[in-house]
ZAVEX-578701 format. One line per 3 residues: number of its first residue (from 1); their letters; for each residue z, y, x of C-alpha. Coordinates in Angstrom, 2 decimals. Each point is the difference from the previous one (the first is absolute). Layout:
N
NUM = A = Z Y X; ...
***
This chain:
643
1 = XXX = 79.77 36.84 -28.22; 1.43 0.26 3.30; -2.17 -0.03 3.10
4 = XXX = 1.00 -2.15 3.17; 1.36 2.92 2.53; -2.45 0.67 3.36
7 = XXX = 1.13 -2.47 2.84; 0.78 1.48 3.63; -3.22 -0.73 1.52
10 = XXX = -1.53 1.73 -2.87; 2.43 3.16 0.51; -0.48 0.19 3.52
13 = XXX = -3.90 -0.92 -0.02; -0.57 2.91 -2.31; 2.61 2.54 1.22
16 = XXX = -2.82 -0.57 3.30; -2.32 1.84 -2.28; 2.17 2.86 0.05
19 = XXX = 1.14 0.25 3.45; -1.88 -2.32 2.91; -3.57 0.87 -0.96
22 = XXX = -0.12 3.02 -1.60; -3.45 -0.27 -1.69; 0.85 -2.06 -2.77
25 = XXX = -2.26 -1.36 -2.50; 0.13 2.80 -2.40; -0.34 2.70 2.69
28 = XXX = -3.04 -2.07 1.22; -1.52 -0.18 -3.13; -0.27 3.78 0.14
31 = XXX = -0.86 0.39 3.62; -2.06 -2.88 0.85; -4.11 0.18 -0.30
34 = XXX = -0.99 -3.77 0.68; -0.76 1.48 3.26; 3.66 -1.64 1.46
37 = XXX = -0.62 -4.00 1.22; 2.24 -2.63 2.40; -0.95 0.47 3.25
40 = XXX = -2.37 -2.80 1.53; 0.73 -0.80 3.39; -2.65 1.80 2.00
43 = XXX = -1.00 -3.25 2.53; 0.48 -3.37 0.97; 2.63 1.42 3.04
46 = XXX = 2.08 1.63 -2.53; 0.40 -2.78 -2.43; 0.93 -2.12 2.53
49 = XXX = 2.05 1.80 1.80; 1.97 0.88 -3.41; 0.17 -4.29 -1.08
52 = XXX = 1.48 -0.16 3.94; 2.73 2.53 -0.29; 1.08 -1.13 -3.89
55 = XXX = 0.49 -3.65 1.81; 2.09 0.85 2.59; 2.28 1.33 -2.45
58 = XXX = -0.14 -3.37 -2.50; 0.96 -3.48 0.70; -1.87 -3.04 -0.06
61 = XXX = 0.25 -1.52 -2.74; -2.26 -3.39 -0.99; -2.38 0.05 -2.47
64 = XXX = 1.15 -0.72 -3.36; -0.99 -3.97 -0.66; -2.83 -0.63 -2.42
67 = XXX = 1.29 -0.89 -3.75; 0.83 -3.59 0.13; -3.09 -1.06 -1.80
70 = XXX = -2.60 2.72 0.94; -0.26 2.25 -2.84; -2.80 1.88 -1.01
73 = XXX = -2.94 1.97 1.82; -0.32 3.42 0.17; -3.27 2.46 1.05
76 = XXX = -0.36 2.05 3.26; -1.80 2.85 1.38; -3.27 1.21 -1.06
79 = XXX = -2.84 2.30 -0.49; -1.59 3.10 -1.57; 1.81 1.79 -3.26
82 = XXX = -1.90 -0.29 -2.95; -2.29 3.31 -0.09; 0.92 0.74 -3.65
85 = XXX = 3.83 -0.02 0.57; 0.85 3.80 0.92; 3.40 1.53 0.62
88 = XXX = 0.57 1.75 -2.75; 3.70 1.02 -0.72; -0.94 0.38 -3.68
91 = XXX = -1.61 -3.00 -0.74; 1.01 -1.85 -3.21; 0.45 -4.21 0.85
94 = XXX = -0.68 -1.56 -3.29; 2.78 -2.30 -0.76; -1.24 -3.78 -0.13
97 = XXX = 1.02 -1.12 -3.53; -1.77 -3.14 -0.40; -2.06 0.11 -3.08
100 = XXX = 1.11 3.21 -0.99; -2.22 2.95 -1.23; -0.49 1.71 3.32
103 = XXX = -3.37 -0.51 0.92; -1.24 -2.66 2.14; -2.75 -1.29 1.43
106 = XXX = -2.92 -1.71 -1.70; 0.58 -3.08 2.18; 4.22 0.04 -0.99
109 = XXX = 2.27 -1.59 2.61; 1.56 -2.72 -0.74; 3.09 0.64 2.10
112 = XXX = 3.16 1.74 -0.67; -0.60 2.67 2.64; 2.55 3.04 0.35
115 = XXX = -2.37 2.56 0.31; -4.10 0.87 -1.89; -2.46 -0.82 2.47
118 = XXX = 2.59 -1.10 2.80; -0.86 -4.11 -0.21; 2.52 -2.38 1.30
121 = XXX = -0.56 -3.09 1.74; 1.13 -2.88 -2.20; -1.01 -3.99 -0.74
124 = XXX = -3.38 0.72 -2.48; -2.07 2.27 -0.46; -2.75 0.74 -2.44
127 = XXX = -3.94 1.31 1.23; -2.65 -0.54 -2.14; -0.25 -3.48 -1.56
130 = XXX = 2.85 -2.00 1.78; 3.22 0.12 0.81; 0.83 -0.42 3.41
133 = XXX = 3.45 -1.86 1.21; 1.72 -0.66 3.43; 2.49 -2.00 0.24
136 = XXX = 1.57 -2.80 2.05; -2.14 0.94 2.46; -3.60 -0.04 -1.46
139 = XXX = -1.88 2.18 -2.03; -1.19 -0.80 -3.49; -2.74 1.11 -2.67
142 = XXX = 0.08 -0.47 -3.69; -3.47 0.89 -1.75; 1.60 1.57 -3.44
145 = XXX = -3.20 2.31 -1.06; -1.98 -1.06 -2.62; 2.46 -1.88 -1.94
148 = XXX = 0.70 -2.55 3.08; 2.93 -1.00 1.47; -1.69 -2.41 2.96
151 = XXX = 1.39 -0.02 3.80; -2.87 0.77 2.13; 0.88 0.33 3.81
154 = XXX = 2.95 -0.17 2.34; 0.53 0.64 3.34; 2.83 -0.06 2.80
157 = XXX = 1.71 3.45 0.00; -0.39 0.34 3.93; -2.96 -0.59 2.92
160 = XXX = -1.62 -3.28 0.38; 0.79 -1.24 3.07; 3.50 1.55 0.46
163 = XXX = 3.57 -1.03 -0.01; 1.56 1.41 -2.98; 3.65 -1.47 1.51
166 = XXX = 3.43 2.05 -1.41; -2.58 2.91 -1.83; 0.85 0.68 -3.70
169 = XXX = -3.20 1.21 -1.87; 1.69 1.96 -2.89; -2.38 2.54 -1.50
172 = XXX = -3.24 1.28 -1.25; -2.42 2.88 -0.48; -3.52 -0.15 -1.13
175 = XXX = -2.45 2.72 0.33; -3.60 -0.21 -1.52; -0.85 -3.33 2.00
178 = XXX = 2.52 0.35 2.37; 3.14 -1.87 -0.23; 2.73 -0.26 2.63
181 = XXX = 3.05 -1.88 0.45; 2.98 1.21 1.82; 2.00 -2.10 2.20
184 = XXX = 3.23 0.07 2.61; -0.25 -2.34 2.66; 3.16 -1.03 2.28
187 = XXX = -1.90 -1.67 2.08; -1.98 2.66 1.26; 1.75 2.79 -0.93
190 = XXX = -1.55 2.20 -2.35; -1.65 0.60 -2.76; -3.18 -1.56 -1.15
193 = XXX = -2.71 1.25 -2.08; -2.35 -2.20 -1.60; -3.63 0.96 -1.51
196 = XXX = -1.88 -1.78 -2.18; -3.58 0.62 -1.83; -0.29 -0.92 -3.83
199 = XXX = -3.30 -0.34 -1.21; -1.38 0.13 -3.68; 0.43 -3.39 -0.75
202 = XXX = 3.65 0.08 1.26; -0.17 -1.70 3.12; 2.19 0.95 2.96
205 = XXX = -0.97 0.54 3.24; 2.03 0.44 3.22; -0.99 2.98 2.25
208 = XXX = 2.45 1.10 2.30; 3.72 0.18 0.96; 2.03 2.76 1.73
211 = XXX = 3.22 0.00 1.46; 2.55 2.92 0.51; 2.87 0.32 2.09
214 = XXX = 3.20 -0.01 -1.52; 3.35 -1.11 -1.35; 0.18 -1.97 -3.07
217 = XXX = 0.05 1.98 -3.39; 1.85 -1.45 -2.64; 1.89 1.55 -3.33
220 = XXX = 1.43 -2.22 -2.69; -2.11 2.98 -2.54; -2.31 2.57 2.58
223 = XXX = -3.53 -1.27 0.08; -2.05 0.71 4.06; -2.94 0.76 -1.19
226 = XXX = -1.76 2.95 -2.35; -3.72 0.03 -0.64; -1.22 3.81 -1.20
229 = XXX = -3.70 -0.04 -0.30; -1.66 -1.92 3.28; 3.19 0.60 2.13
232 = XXX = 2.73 -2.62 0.33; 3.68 1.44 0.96; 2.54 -1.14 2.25
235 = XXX = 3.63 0.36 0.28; 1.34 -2.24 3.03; 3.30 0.68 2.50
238 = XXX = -0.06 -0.73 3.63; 3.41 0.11 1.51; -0.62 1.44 3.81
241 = XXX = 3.06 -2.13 1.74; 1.28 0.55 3.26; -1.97 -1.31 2.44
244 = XXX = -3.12 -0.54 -1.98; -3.50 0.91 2.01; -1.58 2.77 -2.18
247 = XXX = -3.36 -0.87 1.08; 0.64 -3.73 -1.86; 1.73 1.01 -2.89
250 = XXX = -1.27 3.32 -1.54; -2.14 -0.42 -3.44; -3.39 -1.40 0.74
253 = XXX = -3.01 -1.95 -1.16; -2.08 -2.65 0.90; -3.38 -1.58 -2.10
256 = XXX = 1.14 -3.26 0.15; -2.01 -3.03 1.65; 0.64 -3.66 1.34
259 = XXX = 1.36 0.55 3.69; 0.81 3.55 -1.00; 2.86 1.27 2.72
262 = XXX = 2.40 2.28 -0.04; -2.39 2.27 2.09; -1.97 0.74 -2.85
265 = XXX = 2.72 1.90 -2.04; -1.42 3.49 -0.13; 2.98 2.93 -0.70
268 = XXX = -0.12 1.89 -3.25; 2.95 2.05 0.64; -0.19 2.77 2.26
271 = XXX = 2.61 2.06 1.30; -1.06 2.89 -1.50; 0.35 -1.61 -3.37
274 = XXX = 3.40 -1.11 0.35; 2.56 2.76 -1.51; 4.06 -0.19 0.31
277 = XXX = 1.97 -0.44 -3.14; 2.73 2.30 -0.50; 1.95 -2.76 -0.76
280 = XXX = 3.08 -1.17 2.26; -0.66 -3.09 2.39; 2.97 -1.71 0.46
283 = XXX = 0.99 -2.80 2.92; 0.17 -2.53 -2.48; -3.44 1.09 -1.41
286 = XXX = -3.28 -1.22 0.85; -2.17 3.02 1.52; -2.62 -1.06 -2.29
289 = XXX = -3.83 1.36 -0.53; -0.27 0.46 -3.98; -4.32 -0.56 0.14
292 = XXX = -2.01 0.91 -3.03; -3.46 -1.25 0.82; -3.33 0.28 -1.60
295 = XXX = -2.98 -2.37 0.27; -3.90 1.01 -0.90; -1.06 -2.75 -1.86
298 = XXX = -3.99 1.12 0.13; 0.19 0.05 3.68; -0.98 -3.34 2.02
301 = XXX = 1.93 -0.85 1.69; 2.73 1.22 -1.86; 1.45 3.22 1.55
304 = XXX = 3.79 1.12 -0.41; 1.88 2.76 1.42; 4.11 0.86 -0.49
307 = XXX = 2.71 2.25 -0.12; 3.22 -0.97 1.26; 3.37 2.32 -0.53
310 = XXX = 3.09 -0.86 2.10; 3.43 -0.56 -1.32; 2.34 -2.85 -1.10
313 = XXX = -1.03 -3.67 -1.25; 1.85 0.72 -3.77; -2.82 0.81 -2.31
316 = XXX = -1.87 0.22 -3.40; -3.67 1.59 -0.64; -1.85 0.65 -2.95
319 = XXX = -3.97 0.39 -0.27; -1.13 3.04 -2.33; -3.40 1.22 -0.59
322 = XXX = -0.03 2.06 2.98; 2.84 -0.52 2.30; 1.76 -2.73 1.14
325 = XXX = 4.23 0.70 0.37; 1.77 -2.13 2.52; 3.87 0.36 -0.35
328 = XXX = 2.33 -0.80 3.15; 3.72 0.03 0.40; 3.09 -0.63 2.31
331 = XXX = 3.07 -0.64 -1.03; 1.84 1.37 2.82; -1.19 3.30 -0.01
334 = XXX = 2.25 2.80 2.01; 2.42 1.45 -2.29; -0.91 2.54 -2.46
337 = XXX = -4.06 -0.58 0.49; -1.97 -2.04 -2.43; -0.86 -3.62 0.60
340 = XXX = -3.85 0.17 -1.20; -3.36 1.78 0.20; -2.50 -0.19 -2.22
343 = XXX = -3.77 -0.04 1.41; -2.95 0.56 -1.75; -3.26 -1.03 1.23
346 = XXX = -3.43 1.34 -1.58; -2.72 -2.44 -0.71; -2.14 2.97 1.31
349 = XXX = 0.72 -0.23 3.37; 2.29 3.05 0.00; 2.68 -0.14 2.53
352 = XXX = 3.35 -1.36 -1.78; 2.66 2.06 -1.21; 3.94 -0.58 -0.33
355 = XXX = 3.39 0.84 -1.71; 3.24 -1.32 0.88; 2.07 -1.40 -3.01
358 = XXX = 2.97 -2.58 -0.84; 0.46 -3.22 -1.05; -2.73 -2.70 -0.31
361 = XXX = -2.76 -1.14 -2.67; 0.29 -3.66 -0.29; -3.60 -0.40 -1.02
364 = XXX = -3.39 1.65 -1.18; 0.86 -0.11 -3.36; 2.68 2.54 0.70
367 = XXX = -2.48 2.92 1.09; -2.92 2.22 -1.75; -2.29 2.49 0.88
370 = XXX = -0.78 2.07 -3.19; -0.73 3.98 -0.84; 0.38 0.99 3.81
373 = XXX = 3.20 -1.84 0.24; 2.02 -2.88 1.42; 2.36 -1.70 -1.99
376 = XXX = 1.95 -2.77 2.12; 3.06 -2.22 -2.00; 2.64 -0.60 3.36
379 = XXX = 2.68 -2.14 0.48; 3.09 1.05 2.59; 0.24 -3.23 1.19
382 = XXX = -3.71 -1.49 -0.57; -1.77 -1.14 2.79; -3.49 0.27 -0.32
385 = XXX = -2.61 -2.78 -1.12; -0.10 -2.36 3.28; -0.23 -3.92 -0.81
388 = XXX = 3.09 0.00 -3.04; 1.70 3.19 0.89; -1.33 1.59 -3.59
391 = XXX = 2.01 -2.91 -1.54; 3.72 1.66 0.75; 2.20 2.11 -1.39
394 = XXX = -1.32 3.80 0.35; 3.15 1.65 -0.87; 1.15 3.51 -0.86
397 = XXX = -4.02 1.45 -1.51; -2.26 3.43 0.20; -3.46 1.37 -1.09
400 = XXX = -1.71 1.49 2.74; -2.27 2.65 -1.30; -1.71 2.11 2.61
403 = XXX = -3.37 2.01 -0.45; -2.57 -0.84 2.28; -0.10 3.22 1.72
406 = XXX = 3.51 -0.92 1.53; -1.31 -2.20 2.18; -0.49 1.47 3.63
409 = XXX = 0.49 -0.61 3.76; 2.87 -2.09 -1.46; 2.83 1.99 1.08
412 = XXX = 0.67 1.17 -3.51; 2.81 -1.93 -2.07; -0.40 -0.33 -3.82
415 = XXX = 2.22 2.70 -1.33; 3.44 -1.47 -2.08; -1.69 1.29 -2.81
418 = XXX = -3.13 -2.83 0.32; 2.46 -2.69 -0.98; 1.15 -1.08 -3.24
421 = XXX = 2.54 -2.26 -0.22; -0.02 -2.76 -2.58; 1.93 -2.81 -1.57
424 = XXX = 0.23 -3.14 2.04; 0.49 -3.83 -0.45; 1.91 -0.76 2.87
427 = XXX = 0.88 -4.10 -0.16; -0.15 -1.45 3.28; -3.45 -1.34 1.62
430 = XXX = -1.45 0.70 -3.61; -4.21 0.89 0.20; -1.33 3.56 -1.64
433 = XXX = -2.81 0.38 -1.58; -1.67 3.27 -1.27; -3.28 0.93 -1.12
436 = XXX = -1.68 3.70 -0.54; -1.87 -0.12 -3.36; -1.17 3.49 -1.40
439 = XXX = 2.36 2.37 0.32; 2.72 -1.99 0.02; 2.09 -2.38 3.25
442 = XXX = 1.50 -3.27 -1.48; 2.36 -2.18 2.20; 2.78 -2.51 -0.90
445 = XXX = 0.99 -3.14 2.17; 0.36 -3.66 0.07; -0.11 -3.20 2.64
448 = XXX = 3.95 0.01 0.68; 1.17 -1.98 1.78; 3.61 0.78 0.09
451 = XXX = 3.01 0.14 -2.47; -0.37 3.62 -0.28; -2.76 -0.10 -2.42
454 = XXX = -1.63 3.04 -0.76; -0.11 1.81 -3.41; -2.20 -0.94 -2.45
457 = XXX = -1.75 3.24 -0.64; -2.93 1.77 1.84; -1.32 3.82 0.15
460 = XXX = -2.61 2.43 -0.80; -0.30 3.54 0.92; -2.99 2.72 0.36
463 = XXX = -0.05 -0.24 3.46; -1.52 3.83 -0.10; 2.52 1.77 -1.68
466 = XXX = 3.54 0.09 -0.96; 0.79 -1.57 -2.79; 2.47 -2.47 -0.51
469 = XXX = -0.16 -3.46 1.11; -0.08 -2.48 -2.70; 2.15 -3.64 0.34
472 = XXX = -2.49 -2.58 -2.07; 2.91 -3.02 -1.05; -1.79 -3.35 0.26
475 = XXX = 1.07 -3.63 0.01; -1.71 -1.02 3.31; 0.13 1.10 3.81
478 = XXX = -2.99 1.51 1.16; -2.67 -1.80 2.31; -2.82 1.77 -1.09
481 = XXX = -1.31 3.75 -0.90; -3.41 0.14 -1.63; -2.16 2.05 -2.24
484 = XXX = -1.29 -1.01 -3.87; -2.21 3.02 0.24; 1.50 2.95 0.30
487 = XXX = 3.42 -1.95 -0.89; 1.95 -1.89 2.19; 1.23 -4.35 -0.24
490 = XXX = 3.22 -0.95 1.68; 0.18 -3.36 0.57; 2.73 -2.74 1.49
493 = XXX = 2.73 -2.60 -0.36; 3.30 0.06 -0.78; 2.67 -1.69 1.41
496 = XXX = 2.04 -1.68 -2.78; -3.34 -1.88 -1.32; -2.85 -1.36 1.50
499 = XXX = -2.75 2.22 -1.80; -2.70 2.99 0.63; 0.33 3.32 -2.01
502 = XXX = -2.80 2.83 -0.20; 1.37 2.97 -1.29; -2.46 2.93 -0.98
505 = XXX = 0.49 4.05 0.40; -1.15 2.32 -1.30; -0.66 3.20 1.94
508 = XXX = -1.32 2.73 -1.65; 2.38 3.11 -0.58; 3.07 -2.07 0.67
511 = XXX = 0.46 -3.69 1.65; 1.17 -2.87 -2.57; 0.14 -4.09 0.16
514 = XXX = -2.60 -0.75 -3.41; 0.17 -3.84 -0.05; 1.18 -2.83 2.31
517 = XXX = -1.90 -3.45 -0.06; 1.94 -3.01 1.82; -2.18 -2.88 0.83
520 = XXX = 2.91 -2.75 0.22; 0.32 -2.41 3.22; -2.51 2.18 2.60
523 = XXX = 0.19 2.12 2.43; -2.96 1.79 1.84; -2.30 -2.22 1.80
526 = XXX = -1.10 3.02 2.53; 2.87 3.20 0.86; -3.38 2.00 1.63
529 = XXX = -1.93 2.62 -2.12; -3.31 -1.74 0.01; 1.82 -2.51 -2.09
532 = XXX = 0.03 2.65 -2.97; -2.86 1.04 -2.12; -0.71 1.89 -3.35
535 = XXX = -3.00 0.31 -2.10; 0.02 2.84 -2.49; -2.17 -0.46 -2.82
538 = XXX = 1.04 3.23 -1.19; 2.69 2.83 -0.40; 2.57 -2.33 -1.86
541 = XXX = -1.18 -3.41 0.99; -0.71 -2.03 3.24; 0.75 -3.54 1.68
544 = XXX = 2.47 -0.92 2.94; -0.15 -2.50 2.79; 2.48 -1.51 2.47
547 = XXX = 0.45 -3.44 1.58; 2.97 -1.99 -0.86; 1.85 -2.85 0.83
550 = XXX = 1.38 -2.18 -2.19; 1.91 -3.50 -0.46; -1.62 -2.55 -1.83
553 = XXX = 1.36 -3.53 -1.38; -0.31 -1.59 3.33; 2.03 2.70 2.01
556 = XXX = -3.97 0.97 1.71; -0.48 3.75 0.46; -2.91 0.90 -2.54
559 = XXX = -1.82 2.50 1.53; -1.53 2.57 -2.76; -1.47 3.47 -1.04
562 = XXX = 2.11 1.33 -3.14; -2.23 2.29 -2.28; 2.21 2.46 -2.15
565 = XXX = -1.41 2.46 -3.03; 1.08 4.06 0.89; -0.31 1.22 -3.94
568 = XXX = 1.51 3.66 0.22; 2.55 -1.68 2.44; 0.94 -2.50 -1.59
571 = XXX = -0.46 -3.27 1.44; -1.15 -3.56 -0.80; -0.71 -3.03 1.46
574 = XXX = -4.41 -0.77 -0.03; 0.26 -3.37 2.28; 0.33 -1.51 3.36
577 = XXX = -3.15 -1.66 1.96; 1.58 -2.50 2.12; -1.27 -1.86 2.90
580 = XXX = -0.67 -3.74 0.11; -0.25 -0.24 3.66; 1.12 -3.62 1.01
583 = XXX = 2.79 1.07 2.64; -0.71 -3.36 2.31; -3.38 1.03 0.89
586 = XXX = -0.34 0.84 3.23; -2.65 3.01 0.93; -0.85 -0.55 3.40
589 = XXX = 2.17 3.27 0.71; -0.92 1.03 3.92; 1.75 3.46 0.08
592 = XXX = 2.39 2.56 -1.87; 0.93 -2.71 -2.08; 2.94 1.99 -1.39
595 = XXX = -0.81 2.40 -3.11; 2.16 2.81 1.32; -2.01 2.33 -2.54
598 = XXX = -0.10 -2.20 -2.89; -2.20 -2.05 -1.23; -0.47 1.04 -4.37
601 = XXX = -1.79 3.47 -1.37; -0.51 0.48 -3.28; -3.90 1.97 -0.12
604 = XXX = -1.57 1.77 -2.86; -3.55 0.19 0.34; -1.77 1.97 -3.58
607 = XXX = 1.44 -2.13 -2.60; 0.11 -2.86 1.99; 4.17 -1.52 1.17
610 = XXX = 0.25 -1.97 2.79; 2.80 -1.67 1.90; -0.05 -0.66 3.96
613 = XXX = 2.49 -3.02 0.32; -0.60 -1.57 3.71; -3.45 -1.27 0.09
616 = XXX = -0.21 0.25 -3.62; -1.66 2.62 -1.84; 0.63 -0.32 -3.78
619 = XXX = -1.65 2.24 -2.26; 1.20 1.24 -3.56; -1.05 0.92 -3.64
622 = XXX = 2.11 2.62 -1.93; -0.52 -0.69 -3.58; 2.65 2.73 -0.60
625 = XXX = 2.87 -1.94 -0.28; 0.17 -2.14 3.11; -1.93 -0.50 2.90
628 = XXX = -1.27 -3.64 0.20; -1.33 -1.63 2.80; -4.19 -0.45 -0.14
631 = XXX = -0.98 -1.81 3.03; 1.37 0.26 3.63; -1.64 -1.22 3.87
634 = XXX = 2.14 -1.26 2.62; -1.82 0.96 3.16; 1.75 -2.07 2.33
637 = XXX = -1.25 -0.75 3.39; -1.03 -3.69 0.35; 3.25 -1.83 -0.07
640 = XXX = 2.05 -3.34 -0.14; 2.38 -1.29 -1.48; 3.24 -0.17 2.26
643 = X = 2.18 -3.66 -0.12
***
């Protein structure tokens, strides 16, 4: 097999390596003893004076118009790292493999996180008893402990009182009795944090809300906000733009109240924790402050601090157990110099540490910290995770694989040797996908949207060593990358029909396709992660759920959950729940009435199946050879019937 040749940039970004920064990567590795961070600026006159001379030098240029319907929400600054995460360049992240045999916790997650004990925000959540839901705007709970399935309490997902205008409330975390919603309003400008108590008898509770300063956050597949322990993170840009008055725009908070002003925003971010990216800024980029923020959520009021680094508006991050990476890049860097620096920020409260690099990650999905490494999948031409960018064409592809110890005062380049270049599946505005599972990186593509359709074929390699890659033929594009334990499922359409094909892999000493099931006249009801999940029941057997859609008799999109059989890889169909939901009826909707983050899960609670459809929760029986539906609850707010 021939591999795709290294494009310019790539040649001249790593030739850098060798000649504009002499301390590579791999010299750094050797020479480096953690003891090397970016420089903070050392006070409030510096950093200013630095954000005034960069602006002289760049145009104005207007700020980018919002999406034309507002997209989704994204999290802001906040508060103290979690006291168990420590900055440890050998620790081992365990691999999320939903239902796998890696150990969990006795209380299991019911969403398909990326990383152990890093939770996601998402649409439900399990703690204790009930099942807890936002959507539309309001919060939900569903009693399903002792053998129930009974709607108990809702609420509205924001403060009584206040004008939830143009905000999108689009996920969740819950914590003991602590749940919190996390919203993006355009009206005021930031984002919003709402916390709510839930008691024993599943009743919710509003308690506070908490706003913080900055630009909307939105990626068609990133997720804001992490929860690790009693600490919620925070990724959120601010783009500093000529003109701007620091003193109203840096990353603050405010407890939120009725007649609350803008004089009550308290700043997070100081100077001193704001660090410069290695990274190129550009005139036609956005001098932008990449904020990872933490929030405390035993302190009342809640209490947040940040850390900001300085460089470009192109980005990705990725959440591990102990760092968070943010990833900017220009794509007019000066010739000869990489476009990109990679910046990793310890949960700790360690100051960060950097590495220049090439090309661009075009979501998280494409990094992982594992074994005292980095492993980053990079496009030439990909353009970070902002709003849609992820879905496009990432052209000519590399593994980034750096140890740890590289990392420094970010001068150091990753050394030629650090990338690995791999097969790609160029076709033009056509989405990748990739997943890590074990040892192994998966990727393949799909979504194209031009005539240059890309191959039908994906690839697996051990992304930590040298062995060849393997091409796995299938009979569908690729919109999805998951793990069947410690296998992987490739699922998506093809073109020349109108169906959805799963195709299973082994990966064990080599990569293989095992079986491929095609559900005829679907396609996938939900493109984000959280819309996956597998149950293993054991080594060799286990259940899978994703939403579809579907065309009935009447030409009506049937929304449903499809439940297939994993047997040794081999695939079969179990059932569908479907909803019922009577599509006239109108729900009172007041605010993010659009379900930019779906609206279907499928959850496996013990033995118990259920289906989220809408405001329907349907639960199932496996009697081994199909799930069938036992009884479902449409908690619905009070609504009418629309003319």
């Amino acid at each position: 097999m021939k591999l795709p040749r290294l494009t310019c940039w790539l040649l001249l970004a790593l030739a850098a390596s060798l000649g504009a920064y002499p301390a590579s990567a791999a010299t750094a590795a050797k020479t480096n003893t953690n003891t090397k961070t970016l420089r903070p600026f050392a006070s409030e006159r510096e950093f200013r004076a630095f954000v005034a001379t960069l602006r002289r030098s760049q145009p104005v240029h207007e700020a980018p118009p919002p999406p034309p319907s507002p997209v989704a929400p994204m999290p802001a600054p906040m508060l103290s790292p979690p006291a168990s995460a420590k900055a440890d360049s050998t620790t081992l992240d365990r691999i999320q493999v939903t239902g796998s045999r890696v150990s969990a916790p006795a209380d299991e997650s019911i969403t398909n996180v990326q990383t152990q004990g890093v939770d996601e925000g998402d649409i439900v959540k399990k703690q204790g008893d009930y099942l807890i839901v936002l959507r539309r705007g309001r919060l939900f709970t569903v009693r399903i402990g002792g053998d129930r399935l009974q709607p108990v309490s809702s609420i509205d997902a924001f403060a009584p009182n206040s004008d939830p205008n143009q905000t999108w409330y689009d996920e969740m975390l819950v914590s003991r009795d602590t749940v919190v919603v996390i919203g993006y309003s355009y009206d005021r400008g930031g984002t919003e944090v709402g916390v709510f108590d839930l008691n024993a008898q599943g009743q919710l509770k509003y308690r506070a809300t908490y706003q913080l300063r900055s630009n909307d956050y939105y990626s068609a597949s990133n997720y804001a906000s992490r929860l690790i322990g009693r600490t919620l993170i925070f990724y959120s840009p601010l783009a500093l733009r000529p003109g701007s008055d620091l003193a109203q725009s840096m990353p603050a908070l405010r407890h939120w109240r009725r007649g609350a002003t803008p004089a009550d925003f308290k700043r997070i971010l100081p100077a001193t924790r704001i660090y410069r990216s290695a990274a190129p800024v550009d005139h036609d980029d956005f001098l932008t402050l990449h904020t990872v923020a933490s929030c405390d959520l035993d302190a009342q009021p809640m209490r947040c601090t940040a850390t900001a680094v300085l460089g470009p508006a192109s980005r990705s991050f990725y959440v591990s157990s102990d760092s968070v990476y943010v990833w900017t890049s220009s794509w007019r860097p000066k010739p000869g110099t990489p476009n990109a620096a990679i910046v990793r920020i310890p949960l700790d409260g360690a100051a960060p540490t950097g590495l220049r690099a090439s090309g661009s990650p075009w979501d998280q999905m494409s990094f992982l910290q594992r074994d005292g490494w980095l492993n980053v999948l990079v496009g030439s031409q990909s353009d970070g995770e902002g709003m849609w960018s992820s879905r496009s064409n990432a052209g000519e592809l590399a593994l980034l694989r750096v140890r740890l110890d590289s990392f420094g005062d970010g001068r150091a380049v990753a050394a030629r040797k650090a990338y690995r270049v791999l097969p790609e599946l160029n076709g033009e505005d056509a989405d990748l996908h990739a997943r890590f599972i074990g040892d192994w990186l998966v990727y393949g593509a799909g979504d194209n949207w031009s005539d240059n359709a890309p191959p039908l074929r994906a690839y697996a390699l051990r992304y930590a060593d040298t062995a060849a890659v393997t091409t796995l033929a299938l009979k569908h594009q690729v919109e999805r990358v998951d793990a069947l334990g410690d296998d992987a499922v490739l699922v998506g359409g093809n073109e020349d029909d109108d169906h959805l094909y799963f195709s299973s892999v082994h990966l064990d000493r080599g990569a293989r396709v095992a079986d491929t099931y095609v559900q005829r006249d679907a396609r996938q009801g939900d493109e984000r992660t959280h819309g996956f999940f597998y149950r293993a029941q054991d080594e060799d057997r286990g259940i899978l759920g994703l939403p579809l859609l579907s065309e009935d008799n009447s030409d009506r999109e049937q929304a449903s959950v499809l439940f297939l059989r994993n047997q040794r890889l081999t695939l079969s169909a179990l059932g569908q729940l479907s909803s019922k939901g009577d599509p006239n009826v109108d729900d009172g909707c007041k605010v993010s009435c659009v379900d930019w983050y779906g609206n279907a899960r499928p959850i496996f609670i013990g033995d118990r199946v259920f289906a989220l459809l809408g405001y329907e929760l349907v639960e199932g029986r496996d009697d081994g050879d199909r799930i069938r539906e036992r009884r479902r609850t449409d908690f619905s707010p009070r609504a009418k019937v629309s003319p």
